[in-house]
N, C-alpha and C positions, 0 to 999 in steps of 0.2 A: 487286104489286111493293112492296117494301120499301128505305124509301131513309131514312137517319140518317146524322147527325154528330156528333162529339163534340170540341170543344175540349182540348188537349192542349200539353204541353210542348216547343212549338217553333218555330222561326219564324213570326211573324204574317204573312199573307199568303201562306201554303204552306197544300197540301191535301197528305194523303196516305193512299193507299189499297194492303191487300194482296189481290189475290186468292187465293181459297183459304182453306185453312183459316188463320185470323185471329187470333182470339183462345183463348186458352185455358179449359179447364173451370173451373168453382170447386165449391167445397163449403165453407159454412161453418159451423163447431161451437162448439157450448156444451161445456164438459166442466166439472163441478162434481165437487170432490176434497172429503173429508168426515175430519176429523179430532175430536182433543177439547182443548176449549177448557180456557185456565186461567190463573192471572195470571203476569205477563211474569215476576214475579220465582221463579216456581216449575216449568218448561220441563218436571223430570223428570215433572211431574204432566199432560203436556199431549199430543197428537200433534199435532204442530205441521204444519197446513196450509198455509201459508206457504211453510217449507223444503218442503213437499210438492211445490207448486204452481212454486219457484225452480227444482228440479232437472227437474221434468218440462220447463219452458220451456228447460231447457239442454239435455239428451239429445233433445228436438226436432229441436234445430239439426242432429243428426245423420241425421236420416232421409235429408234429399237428398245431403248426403255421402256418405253411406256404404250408401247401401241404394238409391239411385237410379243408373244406369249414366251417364257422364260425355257422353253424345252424347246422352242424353232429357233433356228439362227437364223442371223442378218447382220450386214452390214453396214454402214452409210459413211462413207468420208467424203470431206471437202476437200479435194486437193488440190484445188485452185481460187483465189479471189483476187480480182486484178481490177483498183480503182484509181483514177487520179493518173498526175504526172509532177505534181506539185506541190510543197506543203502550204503553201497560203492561198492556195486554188478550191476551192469543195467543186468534183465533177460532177458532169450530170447523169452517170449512169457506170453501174459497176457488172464485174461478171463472177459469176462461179462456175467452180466444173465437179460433179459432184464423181462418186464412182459407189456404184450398189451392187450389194450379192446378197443373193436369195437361195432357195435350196426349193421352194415350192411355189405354184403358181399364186395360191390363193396368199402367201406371204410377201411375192412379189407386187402384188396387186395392192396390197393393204400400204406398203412403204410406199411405190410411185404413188399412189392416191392422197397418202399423207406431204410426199415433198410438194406435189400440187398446191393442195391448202395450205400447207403454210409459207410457200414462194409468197404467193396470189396473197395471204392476209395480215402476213409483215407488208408488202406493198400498200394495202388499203392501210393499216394502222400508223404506216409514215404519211400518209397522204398524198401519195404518188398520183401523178393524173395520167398516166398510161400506163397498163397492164405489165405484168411483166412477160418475157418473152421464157417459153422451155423448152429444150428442142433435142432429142437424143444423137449422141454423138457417134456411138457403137451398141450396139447388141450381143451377147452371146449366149446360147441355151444350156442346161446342165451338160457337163461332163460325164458321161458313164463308160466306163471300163468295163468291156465284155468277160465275164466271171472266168467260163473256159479259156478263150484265147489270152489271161493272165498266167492261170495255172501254166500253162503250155511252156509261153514267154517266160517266167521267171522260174522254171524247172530249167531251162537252158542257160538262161545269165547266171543262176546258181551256182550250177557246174562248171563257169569258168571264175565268176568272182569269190565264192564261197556261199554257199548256203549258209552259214552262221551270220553273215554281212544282207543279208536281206531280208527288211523290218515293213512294218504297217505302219505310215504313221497315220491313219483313219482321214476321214471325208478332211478336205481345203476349203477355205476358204477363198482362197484362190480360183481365178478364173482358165478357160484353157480356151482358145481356137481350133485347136484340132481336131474335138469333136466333129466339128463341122463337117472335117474332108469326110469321115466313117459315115456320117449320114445322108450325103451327097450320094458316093460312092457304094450306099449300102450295103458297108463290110464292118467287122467288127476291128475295132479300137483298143491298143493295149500301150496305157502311157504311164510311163513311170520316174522318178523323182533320183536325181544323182547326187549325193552328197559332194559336197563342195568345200567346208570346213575344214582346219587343222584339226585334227583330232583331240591334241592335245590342248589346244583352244578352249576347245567345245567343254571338252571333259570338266576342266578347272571352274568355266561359268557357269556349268551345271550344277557343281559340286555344291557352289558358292550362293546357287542361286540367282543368275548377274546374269543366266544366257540370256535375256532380251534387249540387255544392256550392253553387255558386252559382245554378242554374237550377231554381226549386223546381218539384215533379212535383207534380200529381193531388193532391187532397187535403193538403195540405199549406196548413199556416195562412197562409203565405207567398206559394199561389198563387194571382196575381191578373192576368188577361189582358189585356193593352194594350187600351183599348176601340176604338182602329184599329190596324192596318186590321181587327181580327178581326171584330169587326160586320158592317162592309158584307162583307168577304170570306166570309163565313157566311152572309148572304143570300142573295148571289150565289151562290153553289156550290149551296146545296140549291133557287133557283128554276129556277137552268140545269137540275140532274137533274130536279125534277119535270117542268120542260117537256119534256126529254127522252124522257117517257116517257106524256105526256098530250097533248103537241102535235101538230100536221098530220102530220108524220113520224111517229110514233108509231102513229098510224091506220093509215098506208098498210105498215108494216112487218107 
């Protein structure tokens, strides 16, 4: 049995868990655009990797617009572009790091397909004389939550956090690794999400409208989890599950 938690953007003192499928796929990419360098004051001498690298990060934005169906999700961010070292220098070759999530195959397919073509035809429409390079950096497959061994798991953290305190917040878009070990291992996987926020925080930018604004998410330099109750509440939940499923009851099941 496979039992995690993860600290999250929400009321401290809340657990929340989905069953089923959870989390979404990711795939993450290197893609290196290759232009020729020259100095800033002379552009017509140059292929400018830069402009290369700004247009591809725009026409991106369009894959889940316009090439994903309005009822699938996806996602596609740039979270990285790193060119040059200098401002009167044009480099000769820029990089991205892209990060995807998917929910199904044949939608993962359509997106990497599409970051393909249009890496490869921003390159040909700068006039790049070598291909660009794409090359995945990590992989990870969906996330699914074993439906029973949630029931089980959050009937136990219940009964120590309060059953009134444990919410659905529905499928992530968010990625997990953990799957992995349950499908290695051939056991069933029960992961679920630890509120982390002041409460009283939360409540006000809810109220307000302002939570995305005000309520910093996951990674974000910003966030930083009230260290109560999220602490004790995080011990508690993941010793109730392990007892759960190690304890006298556990046996006799």
């Amino acid at each position: 049995m496979i039992l995690d938690q993860h600290v999250m953007s929400f009321p401290a003192g809340h657990v929340a868990c989905h069953p089923g499928l959870a989390f979404a796929a990711t795939d993450a990419l290197k893609v290196r655009m290759f232009g020729r360098g020259s100095h800033a004051s002379m552009p017509e001498a140059a292929i400018d990797p830069v402009v290369m690298a700004a247009s591809t990060v725009m026409r991106l934005q369009t894959v889940v617009s316009r090439e994903i169906a309005s009822m699938d999700r996806a996602v596609v961010t740039v979270g990285a572009l790193q060119a040059g070292t200098k401002d009167n220098v044009i480099p000769d070759k820029a990089e991205l790091q892209l990060n995807i999530r998917t929910y199904t195959p044949q939608v993962r397919a359509t997106v990497l397909g599409a970051v393909q073509r249009i890496v490869r035809g921003e390159a040909t429409a700068a006039g790049a004389q070598q291909d660009p390079e794409i090359s995945a950096m990590h992989t990870f497959p969906l996330m699914v939550n074993d439906e029973d061994a949630c029931a089980r798991t959050l009937a136990a953290i219940g009964d120590v956090v309060g059953h009134d305190r444990l919410t659905d917040r529905g499928a992530s878009t968010g990625s997990e690794d953990v799957g992995v070990f349950g499908t290695s291992a051939n056991v069933p996987v029960c992961y679920w999400l630890l509120g982390g926020i002041d409460p009283d925080t939360y409540r006000k930018a809810e109220a307000a409208g302002t939570k995305n604004r005000d309520v910093p998410q996951n990674h974000s330099p910003y966030f930083a989890p009230v260290m109560q109750p999220t602490l004790t509440n995080g011990v508690t939940a993941l010793t109730a599950a392990a007892l759960a499923w190690l304890g006298p009851a556990a046996h006799e099941a």
